[in-house]
N, C-alpha and C positions, 0 to 999 in steps of 0.2 A: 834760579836754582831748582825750584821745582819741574824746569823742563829737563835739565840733566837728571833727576830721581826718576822721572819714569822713564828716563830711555835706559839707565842701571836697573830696572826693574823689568822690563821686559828683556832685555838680556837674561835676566837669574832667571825668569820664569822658561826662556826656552832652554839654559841648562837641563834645566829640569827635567828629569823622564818620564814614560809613564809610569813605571812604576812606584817613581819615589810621589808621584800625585798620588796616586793611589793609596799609597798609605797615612798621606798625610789626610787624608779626606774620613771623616768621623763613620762611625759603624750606620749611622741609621743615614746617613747621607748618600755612603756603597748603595746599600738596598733599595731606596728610592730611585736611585741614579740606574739602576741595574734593572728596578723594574719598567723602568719608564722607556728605556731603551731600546730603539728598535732596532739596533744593527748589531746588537750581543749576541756572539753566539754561542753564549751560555747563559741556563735558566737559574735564578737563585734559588736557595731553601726556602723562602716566602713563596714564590710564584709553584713551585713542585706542590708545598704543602696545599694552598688553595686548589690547587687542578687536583690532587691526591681527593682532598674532601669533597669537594663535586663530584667525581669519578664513585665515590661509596654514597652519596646522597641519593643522585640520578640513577645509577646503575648504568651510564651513556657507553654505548659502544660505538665503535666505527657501522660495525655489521648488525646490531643491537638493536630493539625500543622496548622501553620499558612496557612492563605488561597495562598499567594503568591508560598508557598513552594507545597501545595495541588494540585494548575492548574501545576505546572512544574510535576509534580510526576504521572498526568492523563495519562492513558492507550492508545498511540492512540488516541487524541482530534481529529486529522485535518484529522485521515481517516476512522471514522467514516462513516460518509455520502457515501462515493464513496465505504467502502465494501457492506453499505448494499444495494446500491445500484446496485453493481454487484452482490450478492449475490440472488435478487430479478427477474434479469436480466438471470443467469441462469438458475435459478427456472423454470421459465416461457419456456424458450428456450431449456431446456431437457426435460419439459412436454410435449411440442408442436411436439418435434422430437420421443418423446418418443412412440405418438400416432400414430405418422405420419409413423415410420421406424418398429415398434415393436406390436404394437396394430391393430393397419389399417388390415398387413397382415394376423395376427390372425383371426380377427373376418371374414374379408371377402374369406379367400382362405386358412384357417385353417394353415399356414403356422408358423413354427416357427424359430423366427427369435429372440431370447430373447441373441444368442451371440453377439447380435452386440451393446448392450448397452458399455458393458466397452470400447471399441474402438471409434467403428464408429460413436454412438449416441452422446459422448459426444465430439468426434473431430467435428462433424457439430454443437457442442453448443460453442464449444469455439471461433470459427471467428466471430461469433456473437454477443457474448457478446464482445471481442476485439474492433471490428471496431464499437459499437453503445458506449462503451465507451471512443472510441477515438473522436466520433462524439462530444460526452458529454464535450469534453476538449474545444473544440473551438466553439459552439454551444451558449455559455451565454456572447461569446462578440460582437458575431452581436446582442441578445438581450440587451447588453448595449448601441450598438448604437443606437438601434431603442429607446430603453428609453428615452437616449440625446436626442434624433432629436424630440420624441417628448414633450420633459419638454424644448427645445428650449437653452439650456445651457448644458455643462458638468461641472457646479459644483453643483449641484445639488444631494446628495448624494440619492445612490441606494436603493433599498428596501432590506430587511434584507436577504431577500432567495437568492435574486441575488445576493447581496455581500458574502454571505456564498459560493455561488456556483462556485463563482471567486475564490476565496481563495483554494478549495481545487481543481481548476485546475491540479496542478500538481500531486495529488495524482491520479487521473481520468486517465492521462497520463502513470503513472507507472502501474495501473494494467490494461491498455489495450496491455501494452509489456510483460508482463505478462501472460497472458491470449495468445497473439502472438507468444511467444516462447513454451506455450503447444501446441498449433494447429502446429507448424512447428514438434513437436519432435513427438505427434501423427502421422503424415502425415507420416514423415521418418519408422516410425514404422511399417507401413502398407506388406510389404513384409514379415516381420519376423512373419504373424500371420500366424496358419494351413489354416485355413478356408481359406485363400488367396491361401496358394498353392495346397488346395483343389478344389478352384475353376477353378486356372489356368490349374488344370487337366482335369476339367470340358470342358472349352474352348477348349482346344486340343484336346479332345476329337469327338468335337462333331465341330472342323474343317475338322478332317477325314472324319467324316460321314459324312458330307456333301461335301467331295471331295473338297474341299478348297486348293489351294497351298500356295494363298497369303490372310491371315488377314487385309492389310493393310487398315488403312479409312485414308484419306488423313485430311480431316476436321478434326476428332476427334487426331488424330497425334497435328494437328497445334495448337488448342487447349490447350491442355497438355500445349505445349510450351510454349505459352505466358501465361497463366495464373499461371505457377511455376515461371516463369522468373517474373514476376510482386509482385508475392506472396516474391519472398528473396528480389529485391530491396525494397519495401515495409520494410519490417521485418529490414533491415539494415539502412532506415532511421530511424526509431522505435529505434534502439538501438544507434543512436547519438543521438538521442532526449533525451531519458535516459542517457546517458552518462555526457551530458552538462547539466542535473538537478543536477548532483551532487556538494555539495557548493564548494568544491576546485577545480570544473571545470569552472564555471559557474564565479567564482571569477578571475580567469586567463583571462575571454574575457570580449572586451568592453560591453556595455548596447545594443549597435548597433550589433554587431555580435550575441548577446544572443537571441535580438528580432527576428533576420534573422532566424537563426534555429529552434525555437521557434514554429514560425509564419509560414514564407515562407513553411519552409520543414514540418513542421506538416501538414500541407492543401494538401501537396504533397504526403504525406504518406497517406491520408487517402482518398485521392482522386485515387491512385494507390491500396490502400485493394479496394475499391469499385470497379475500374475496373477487379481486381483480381476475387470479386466474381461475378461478370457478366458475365467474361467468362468462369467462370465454371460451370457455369449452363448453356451456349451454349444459344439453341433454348427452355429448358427447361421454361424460361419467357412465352410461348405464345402457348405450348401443354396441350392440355387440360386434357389429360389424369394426367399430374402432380400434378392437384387440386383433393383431396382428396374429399371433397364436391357434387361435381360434377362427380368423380368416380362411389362415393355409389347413387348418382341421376341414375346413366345408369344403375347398377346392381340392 
């Protein structure tokens, strides 16, 4: 008997239509049944409302992104300011070398000197830009203190350029070690050009001729010395200084240790590039012959 009941039950049940299912089937059983459905094609009042609230949450468009997700997604926000500002900085400091090392001799003693751009011209542009953008790193906090000292308070909130210029500090910092390790790898370079060992035949040459035994300048020796020796410790405070920017280094020391390196040894480094290039310029400071100016004034 119970095999005859279900074969009269599957009879009743394919009477059945879809629609008399349909309404035999309870309200919250539709909605569930309607959302779980992937071959409906129609969306219920549950599933509208849910996508209605997400659509005022997100603010999601097809063509759209939210402004929150737009600033995360900016190209470079915070280095902005400090490329183009080194960017501006070289410019100017391969123009000025460019006349001075490549142009100058042209014009005045017809001489051509157009090899020495790829090397020479831009290794005397790069300590330049380095140490005046290392200058730029610590430079806007003495002008925060002069601001306090004179608004007579530090709380007192800053003006927008000087708060800006606080902030990308450390970007200011990265590309002057930057800029510091092309000038060291140029320098090293200097042997492996022809033109050097052209000249250095040059030299021998014309120590012969002038019955020379010994080259030696005692001064320009000492020279040399300290002014490379000053040039790596320099470059190796530069790269703890970088080193300790980075957030999983910087996270490991106290606030006090971070300010030490920061501060202390930045002022140190940039106080040793500057005596770095003073003494390679020697007596060049105060020969008059090295102003260009005042060259073409005697010729």
């Amino acid at each position: 008997w119970l095999k005859q009941y279900f074969i009269e039950l599957m009879e009743i049940q394919q009477n059945i239509t879809n629609q008399e299912l349909w309404k035999m089937k309870p309200r919250r059983s539709l909605e569930e049944d309607d959302y779980l459905s992937k071959n409906s094609g129609e969306t219920s009042m549950l599933k509208r409302s849910v996508l209605l609230h997400l659509d005022q949450t997100t603010h999601f468009d097809e063509f759209d992104c939210p402004q929150k997700l737009q600033h995360k997604q900016e190209l470079f926000p915070e280095w902005r300011l400090p490329i183009k500002i080194a960017a501006v900085l070289s410019s100017l400091a391969f123009l000025y070398t460019l006349l001075r090392e490549v142009i100058h001799p042209l014009v005045t003693s017809h001489q051509q000197c157009f090899y020495k751009i790829p090397i020479l011209v831009i290794n005397k542009v790069l300590p330049v830009v380095s140490i005046t953008l290392l200058a730029l790193v610590y430079l806007p906090g003495v002008i925060a203190a002069a601001v306090q000292l004179h608004n007579g308070t530090k709380y007192k909130k800053f003006p927008h350029w000087l708060d800006r210029w606080m902030l990308t500090r450390k970007q200011f910092g990265l590309l002057s070690f930057f800029f510091a390790i092309l000038h060291a790898i140029y320098s090293l370079s200097y042997p492996m050009r022809r033109s050097y060992r052209y000249k250095l035949l040059n030299w021998a040459y014309q120590q012969v001729q002038q019955k020379k035994e010994d080259a030696w300048i005692e001064h320009d020796v000492w020279r040399m010395e300290i002014y490379v020796s000053l040039g790596i410790v320099a470059l190796a405070i530069l790269a703890l200084l970088a080193v300790t920017s980075i957030p999983s280094v910087s996270d490991s020391l106290t606030w006090r240790e971070f300010h030490y390196i920061q501060s202390k040894l930045g002022i140190v480094a940039l106080l040793l590039g500057t005596i770095h290039a003073l003494i390679f310029a020697w007596n060049k400071w105060v020969d008059i012959k090295q102003f260009v100016g005042i060259h073409l004034q005697v010729l």
